[in-house]
RODO-2510 file (C-alpha; in nm, 4 decimals, decimal comma):
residues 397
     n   res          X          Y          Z
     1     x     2,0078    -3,8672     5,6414
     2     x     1,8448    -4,1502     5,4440
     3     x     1,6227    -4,1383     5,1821
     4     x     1,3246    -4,1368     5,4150
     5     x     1,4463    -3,7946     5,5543
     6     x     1,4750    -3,6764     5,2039
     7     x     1,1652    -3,7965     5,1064
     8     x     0,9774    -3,6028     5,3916
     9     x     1,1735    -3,2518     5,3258
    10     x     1,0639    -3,3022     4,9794
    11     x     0,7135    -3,3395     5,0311
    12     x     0,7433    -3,0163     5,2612
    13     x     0,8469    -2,8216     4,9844
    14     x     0,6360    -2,9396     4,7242
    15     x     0,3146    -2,9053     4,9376
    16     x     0,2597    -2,5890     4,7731
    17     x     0,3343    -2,5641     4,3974
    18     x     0,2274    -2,2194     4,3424
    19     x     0,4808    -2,0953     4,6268
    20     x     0,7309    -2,2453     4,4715
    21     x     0,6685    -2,0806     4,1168
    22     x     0,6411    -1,7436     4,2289
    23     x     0,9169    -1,7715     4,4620
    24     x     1,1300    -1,8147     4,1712
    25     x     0,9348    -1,5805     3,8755
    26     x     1,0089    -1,3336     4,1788
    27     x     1,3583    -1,4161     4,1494
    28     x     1,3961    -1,3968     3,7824
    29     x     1,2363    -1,0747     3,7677
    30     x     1,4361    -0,8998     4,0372
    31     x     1,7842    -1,0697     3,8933
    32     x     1,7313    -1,0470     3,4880
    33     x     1,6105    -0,7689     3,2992
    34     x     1,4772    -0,9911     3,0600
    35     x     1,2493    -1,1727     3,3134
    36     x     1,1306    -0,8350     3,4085
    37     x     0,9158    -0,7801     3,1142
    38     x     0,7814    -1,1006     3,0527
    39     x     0,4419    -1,1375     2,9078
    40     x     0,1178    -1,3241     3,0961
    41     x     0,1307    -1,6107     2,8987
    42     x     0,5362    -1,6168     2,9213
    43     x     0,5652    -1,5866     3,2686
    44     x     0,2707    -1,8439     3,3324
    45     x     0,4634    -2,0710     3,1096
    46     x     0,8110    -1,9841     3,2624
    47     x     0,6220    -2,0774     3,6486
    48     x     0,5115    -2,4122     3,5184
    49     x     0,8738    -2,4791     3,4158
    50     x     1,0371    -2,3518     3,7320
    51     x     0,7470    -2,6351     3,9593
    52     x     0,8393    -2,9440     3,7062
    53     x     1,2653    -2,8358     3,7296
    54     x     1,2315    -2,8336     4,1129
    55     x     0,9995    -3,1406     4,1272
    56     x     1,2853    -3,3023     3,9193
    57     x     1,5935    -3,1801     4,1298
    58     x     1,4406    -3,3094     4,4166
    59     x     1,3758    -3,6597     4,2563
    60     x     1,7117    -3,6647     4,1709
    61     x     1,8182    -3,5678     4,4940
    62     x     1,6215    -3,8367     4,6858
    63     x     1,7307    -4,1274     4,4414
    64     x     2,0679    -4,0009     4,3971
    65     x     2,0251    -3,9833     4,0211
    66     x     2,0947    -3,7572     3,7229
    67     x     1,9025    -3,6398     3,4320
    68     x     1,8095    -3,8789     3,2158
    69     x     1,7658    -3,8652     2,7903
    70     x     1,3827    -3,7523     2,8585
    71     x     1,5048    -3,5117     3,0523
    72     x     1,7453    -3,3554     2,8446
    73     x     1,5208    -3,3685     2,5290
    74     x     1,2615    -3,1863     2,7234
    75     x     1,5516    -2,8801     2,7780
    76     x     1,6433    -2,9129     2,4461
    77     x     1,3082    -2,8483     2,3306
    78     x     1,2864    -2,5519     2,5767
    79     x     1,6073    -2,4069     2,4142
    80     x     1,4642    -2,4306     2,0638
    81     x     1,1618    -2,2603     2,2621
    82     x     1,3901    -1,9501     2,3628
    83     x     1,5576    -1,9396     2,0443
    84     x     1,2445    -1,9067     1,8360
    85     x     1,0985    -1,6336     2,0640
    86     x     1,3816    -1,4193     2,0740
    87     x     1,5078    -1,4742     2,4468
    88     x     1,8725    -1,4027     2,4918
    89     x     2,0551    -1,7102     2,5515
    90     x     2,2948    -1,5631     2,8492
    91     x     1,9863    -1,4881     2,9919
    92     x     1,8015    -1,7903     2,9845
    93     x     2,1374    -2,0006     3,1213
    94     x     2,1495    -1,7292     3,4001
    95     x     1,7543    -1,7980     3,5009
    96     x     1,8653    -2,1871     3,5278
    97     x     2,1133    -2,0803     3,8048
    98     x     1,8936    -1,8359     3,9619
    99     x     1,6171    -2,0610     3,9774
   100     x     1,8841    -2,3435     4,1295
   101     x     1,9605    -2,0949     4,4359
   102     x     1,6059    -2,0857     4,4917
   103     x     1,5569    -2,4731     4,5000
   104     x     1,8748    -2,4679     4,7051
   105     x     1,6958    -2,2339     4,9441
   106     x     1,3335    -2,4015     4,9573
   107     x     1,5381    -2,7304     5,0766
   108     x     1,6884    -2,5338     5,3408
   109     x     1,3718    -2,3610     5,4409
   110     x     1,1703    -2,6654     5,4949
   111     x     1,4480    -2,9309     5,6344
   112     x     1,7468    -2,7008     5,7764
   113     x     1,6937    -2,8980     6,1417
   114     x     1,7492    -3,2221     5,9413
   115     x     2,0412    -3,1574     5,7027
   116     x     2,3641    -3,2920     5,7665
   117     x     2,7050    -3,2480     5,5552
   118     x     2,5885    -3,5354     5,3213
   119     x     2,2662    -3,4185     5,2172
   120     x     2,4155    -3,0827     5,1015
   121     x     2,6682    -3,2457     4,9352
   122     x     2,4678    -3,4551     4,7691
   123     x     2,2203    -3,1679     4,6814
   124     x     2,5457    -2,9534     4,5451
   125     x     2,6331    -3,2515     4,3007
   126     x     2,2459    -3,2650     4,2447
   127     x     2,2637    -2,8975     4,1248
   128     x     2,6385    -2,8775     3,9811
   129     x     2,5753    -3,1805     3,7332
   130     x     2,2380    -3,1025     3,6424
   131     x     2,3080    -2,7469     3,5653
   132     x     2,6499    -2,8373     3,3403
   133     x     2,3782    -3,0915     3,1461
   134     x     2,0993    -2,8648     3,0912
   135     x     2,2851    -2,5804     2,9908
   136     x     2,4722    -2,8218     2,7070
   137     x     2,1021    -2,9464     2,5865
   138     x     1,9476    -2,5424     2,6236
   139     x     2,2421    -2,4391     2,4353
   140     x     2,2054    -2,7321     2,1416
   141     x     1,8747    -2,6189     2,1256
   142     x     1,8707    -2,2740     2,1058
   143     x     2,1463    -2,3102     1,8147
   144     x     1,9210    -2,5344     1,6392
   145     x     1,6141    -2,2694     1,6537
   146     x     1,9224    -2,0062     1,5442
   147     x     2,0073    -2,2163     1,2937
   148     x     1,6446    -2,2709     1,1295
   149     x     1,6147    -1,8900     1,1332
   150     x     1,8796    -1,8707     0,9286
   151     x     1,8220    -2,1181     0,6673
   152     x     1,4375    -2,1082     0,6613
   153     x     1,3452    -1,7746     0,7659
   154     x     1,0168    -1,7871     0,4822
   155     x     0,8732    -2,0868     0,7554
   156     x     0,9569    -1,9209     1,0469
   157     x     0,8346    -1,5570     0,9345
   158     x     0,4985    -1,7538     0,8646
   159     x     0,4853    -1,9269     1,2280
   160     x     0,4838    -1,5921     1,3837
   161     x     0,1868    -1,4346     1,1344
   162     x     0,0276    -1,7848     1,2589
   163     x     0,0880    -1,6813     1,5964
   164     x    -0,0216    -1,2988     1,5474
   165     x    -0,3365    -1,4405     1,4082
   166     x    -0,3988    -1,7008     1,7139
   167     x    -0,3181    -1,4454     1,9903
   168     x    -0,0310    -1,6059     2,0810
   169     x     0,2692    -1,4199     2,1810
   170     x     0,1611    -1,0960     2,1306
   171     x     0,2897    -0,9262     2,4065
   172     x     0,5423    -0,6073     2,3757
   173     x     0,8250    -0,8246     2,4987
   174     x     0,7990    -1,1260     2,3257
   175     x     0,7388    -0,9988     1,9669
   176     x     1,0336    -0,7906     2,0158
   177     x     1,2482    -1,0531     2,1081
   178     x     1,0825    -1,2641     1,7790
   179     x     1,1045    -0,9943     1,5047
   180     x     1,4521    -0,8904     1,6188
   181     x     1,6271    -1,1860     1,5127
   182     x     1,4008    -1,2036     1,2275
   183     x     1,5108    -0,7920     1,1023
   184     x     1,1463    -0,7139     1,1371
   185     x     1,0222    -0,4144     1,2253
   186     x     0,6282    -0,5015     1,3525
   187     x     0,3954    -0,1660     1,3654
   188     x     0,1605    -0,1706     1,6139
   189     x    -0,1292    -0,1960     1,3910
   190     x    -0,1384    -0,2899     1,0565
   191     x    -0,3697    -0,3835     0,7662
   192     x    -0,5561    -0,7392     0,7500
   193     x    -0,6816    -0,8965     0,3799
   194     x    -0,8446    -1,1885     0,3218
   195     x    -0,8940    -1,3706     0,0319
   196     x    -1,1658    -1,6707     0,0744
   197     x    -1,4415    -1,8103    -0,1289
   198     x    -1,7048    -2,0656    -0,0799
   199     x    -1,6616    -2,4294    -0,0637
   200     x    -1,3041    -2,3646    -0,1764
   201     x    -0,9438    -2,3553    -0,0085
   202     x    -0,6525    -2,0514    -0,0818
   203     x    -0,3634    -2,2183    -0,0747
   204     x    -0,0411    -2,0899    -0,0186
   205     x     0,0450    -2,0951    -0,3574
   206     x    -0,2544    -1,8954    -0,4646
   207     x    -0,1416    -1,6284    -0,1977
   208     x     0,2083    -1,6143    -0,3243
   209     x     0,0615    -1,5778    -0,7212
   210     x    -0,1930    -1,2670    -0,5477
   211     x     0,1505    -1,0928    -0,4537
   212     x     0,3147    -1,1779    -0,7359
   213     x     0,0992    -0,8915    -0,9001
   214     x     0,0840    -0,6511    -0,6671
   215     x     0,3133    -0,3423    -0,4766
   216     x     0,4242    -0,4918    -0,2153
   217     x     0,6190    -0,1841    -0,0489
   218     x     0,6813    -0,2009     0,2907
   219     x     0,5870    -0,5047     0,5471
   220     x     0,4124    -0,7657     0,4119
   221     x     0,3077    -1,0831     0,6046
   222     x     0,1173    -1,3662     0,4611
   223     x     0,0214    -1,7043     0,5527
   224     x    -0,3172    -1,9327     0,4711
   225     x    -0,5066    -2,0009     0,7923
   226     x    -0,8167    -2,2109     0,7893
   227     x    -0,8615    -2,2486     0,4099
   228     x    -0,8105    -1,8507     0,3355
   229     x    -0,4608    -1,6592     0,2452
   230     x    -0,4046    -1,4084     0,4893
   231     x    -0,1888    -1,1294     0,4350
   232     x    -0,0552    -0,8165     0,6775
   233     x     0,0461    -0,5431     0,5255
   234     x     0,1458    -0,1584     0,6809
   235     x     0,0742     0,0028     0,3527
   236     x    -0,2165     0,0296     0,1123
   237     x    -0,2143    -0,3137    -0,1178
   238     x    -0,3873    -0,3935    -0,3791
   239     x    -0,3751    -0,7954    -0,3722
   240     x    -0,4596    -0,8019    -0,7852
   241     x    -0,7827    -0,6908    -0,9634
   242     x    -0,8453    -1,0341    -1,1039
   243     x    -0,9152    -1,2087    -0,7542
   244     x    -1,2937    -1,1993    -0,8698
   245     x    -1,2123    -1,3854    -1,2495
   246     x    -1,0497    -1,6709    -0,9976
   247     x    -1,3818    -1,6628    -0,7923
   248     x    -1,2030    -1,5250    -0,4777
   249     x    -1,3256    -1,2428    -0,2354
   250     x    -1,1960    -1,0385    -0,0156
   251     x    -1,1732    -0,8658     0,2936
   252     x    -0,9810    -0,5947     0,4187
   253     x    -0,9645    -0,4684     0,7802
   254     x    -0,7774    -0,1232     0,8047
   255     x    -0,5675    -0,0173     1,0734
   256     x    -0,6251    -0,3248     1,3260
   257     x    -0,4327    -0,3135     1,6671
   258     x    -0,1753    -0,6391     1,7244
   259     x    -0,4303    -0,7857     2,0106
   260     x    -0,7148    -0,7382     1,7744
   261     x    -0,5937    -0,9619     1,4750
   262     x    -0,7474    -1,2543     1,5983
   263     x    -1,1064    -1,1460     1,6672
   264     x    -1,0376    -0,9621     1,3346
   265     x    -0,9658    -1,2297     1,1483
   266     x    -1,2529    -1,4354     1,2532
   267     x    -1,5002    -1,1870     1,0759
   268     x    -1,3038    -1,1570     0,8001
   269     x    -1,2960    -1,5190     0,7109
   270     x    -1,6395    -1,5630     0,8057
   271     x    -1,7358    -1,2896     0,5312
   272     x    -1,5278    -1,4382     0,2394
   273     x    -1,6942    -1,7617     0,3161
   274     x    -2,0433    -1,7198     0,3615
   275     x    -2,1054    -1,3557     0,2322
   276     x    -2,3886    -1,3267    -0,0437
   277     x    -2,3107    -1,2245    -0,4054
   278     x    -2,4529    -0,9133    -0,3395
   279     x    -2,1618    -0,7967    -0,1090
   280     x    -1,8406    -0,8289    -0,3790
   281     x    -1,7910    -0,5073    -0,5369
   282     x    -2,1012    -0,3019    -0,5633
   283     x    -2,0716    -0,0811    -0,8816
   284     x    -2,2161     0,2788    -0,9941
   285     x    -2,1631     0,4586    -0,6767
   286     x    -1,8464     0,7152    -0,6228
   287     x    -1,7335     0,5990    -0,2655
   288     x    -1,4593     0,3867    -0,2467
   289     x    -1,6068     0,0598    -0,2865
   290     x    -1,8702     0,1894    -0,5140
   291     x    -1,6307     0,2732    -0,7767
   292     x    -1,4456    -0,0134    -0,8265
   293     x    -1,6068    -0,3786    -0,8910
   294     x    -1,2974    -0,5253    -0,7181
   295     x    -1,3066    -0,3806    -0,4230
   296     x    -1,3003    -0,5620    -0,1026
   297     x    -1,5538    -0,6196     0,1393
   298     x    -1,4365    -0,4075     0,4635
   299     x    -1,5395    -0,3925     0,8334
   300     x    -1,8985    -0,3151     0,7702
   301     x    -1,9735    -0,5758     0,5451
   302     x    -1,7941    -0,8226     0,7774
   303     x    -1,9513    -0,7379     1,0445
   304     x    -2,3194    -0,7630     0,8590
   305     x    -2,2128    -1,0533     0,7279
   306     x    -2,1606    -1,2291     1,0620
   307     x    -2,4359    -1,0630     1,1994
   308     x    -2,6597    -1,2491     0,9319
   309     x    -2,5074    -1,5921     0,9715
   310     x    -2,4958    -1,5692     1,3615
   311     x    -2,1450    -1,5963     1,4111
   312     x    -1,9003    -1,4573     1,5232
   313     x    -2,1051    -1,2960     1,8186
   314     x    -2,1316    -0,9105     1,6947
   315     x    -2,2382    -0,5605     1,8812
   316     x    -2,5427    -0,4513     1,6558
   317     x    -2,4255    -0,0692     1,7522
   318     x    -2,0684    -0,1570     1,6208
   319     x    -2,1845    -0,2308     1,2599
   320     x    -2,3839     0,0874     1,2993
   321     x    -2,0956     0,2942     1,3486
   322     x    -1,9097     0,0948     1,1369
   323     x    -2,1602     0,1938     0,8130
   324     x    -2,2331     0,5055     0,9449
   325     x    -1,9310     0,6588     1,1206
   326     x    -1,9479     0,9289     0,8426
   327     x    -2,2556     1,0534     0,9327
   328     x    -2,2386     1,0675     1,2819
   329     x    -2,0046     1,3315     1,2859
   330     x    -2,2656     1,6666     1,4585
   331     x    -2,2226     1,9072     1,1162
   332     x    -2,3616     1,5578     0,9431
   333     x    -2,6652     1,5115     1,0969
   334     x    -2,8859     1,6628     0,8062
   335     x    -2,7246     1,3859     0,5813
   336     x    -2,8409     1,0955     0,8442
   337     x    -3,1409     1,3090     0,8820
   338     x    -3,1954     1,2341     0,5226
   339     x    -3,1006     0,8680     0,4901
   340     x    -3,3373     0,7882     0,7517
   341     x    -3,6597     0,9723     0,5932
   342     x    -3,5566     0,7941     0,2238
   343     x    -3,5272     0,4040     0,3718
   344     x    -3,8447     0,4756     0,5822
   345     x    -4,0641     0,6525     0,2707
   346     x    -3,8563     0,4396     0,0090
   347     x    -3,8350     0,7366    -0,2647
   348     x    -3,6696     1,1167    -0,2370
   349     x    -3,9868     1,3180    -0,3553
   350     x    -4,1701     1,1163    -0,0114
   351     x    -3,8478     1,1239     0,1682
   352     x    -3,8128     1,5360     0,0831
   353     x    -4,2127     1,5633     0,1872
   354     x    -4,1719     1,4627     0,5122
   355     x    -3,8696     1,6294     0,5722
   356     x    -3,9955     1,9811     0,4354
   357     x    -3,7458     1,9454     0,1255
   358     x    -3,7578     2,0018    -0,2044
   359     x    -3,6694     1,6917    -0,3799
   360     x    -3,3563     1,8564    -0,5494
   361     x    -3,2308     1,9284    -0,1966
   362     x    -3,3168     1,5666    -0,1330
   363     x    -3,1249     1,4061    -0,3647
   364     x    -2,8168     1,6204    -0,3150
   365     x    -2,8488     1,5031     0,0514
   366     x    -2,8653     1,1285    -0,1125
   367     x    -2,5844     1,1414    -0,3626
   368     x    -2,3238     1,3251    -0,0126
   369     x    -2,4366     0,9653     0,1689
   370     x    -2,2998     0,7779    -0,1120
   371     x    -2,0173     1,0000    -0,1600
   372     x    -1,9421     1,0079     0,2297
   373     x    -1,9928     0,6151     0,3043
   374     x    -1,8925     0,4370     0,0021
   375     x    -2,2309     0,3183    -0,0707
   376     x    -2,5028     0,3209    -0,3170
   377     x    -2,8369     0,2945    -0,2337
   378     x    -2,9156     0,1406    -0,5205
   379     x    -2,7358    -0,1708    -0,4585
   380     x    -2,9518    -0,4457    -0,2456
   381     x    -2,6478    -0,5001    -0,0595
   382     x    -2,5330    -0,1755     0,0425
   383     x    -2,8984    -0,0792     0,0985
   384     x    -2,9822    -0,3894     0,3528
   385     x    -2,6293    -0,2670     0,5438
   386     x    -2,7483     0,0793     0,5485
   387     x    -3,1383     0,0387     0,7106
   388     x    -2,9491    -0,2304     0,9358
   389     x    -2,7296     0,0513     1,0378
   390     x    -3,0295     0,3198     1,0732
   391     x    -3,2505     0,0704     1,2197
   392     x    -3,0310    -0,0300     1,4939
   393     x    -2,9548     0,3603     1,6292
   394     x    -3,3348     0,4228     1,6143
   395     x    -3,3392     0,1063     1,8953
   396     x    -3,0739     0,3153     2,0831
   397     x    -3,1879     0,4852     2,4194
***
């Protein structure tokens, strides 16, 4: 068969791309365990290699050529690819020669009445040679990506916080396969602090002096993303009382899923940056924030923050039960109850009035609240967060 022939079996097969990739994700998942458990964004990116390797075998196959320097630099770069993420080698050679049998098939499907001896020949030499020369550049590659691991494990540890932050890789699978060769062990949620300030950039090295100081026990992941230092943490952390004396603030998101870091980490940076004065460590209270002028902003403040400078997009009735969670609890009501009547009358003797109260009873009610939430009502701050909170469950059906 000329190259005519060829020419019109290939365009048979290729007529339908997306038959062709899931013809041989099928494949991979039925054949390798490792396939089987791929995430979305993995197996979307391991279809859209399987289309361009068969669009290339049959190129080769029609012109009677091999793979060229391009060619073998893109495999290489897949190898580093599969190295960094984790992907056993033996595996990823074995999907190569799966995914050839199923290119080997497709031809056969769409020009069987045309083949003669020669064309399989030449599509066995097709698949033989390519195979032995992408396995050598897959295999250079993925020692490479071994290799870096090895000597600069501080780089690579940071590209996958990078990642955690973006949303990529975050499936089961693939962070497995990632933290694995890296001796990590990744809890499915963790902690999220961010240090920021406004009109200035953390750097790396101001991250690194912020841990310098503090107990770092347990899993700690840190990173500067978008001019603030980021840092993961399973356990409690205090990131160093003098962030404030170096004009930094910070936020801290407690126990935050793996798919929620990014979204997370949007409102946290947006409340280091544009967050007023009045939000960094309220004192005189005896909540948690309250009684401590370092403390960090946390989800409610974040989330008022953002709310007040229009981005991110927030829920109104998720900062509510973010500042009020507390209080919502049933055997809580009377505190709520409370809260309500003081922002609405503005004192405890009017707030206790219209309530039936007397004003001793009142202010007990008053000083649970800050007790219970962390906040003091007599901080501007804390007081704007908590009618904001109030105001949005009286617009509740």
């Amino acid at each position: 068969m000329g190259s005519v022939q060829r020419r019109a079996v290939q365009a048979r097969v290729l007529a339908d791309g997306g038959r062709i990739a899931r013809r041989i994700a099928d494949a991979l998942r039925r054949e390798i365990p490792a396939y089987a458990s791929l995430g979305e964004g993995q197996r979307r990116e391991t279809e859209a290699i399987s289309l361009w390797g068969v669009q290339r075998l049959l190129e080769l196959w029609v012109e009677d050529g091999r793979l060229g320097d391009a060619d073998l630099r893109q495999f290489h770069g897949i190898g580093v690819a599969r190295g960094t993420d984790g992907r056993p080698l033996s595996a990823v050679l074995r999907a190569y020669r799966v995914a050839a049998v199923e290119a080997s098939g497709l031809v056969r499907d769409s020009g069987v009445a045309e083949l003669d001896v020669e064309d399989v020949l030449a599509m066995n030499v097709v698949l033989l040679e390519s195979l032995d020369a992408l396995s050598e550049a897959l295999s250079a590659g993925y020692a490479a990506a071994t290799e870096r691991l090895a000597t600069d494990r501080d780089e690579v540890v940071r590209a996958l916080t990078q990642d955690l932050l973006a949303g990529r890789q975050t499936s089961a699978a693939a962070l497995a396969d990632r933290t694995r060769l890296l001796d990590l062990t990744l809890p499915a949620r963790l902690t999220m602090t961010v240090v920021g300030a406004p009109g200035s950039d953390v750097t790396a090295g101001d991250v690194a002096q912020l841990l310098a100081s503090a107990d770092t026990d347990g899993l700690v992941l840190s990173t500067t993303r978008q001019g603030v230092g980021v840092v993961l943490h399973e356990r409690p952390l205090d990131v160093g009382v003098d962030v404030r004396s170096r004009g930094r603030r910070t936020c801290r998101f407690d126990d935050v899923a793996l798919p929620d870091l990014p979204a997370t980490f949007r409102l946290a940076e947006v409340a280091v940056r544009h967050a007023p004065p009045a939000a960094e460590g309220v004192g005189g209270g005896a909540g948690p924030r309250a009684a401590d002028k370092h403390a960090a902003m946390v989800e409610a403040d974040a989330l008022l923050v953002a709310l007040l400078h229009g981005q991110p997009p927030v829920d109104p009735r998720t900062l509510a039960e973010a500042a009020l969670r507390p209080l919502l609890e049933p055997d809580q009501a009377h505190l709520l109850a409370g809260l309500r009547a003081f922002l609405e009358h503005g004192s405890a003797v009017a707030a206790a009035e219209a309530l039936g109260l007397h004003p001793q009873s009142m202010r007990y009610r008053l000083r649970r609240v800050r007790e219970t939430t962390g906040r003091d009502l007599g901080s501007a701050w804390d007081r704007l967060l908590l009618a904001t909170a109030v105001a949005v469950l009286s617009l509740q059906p």
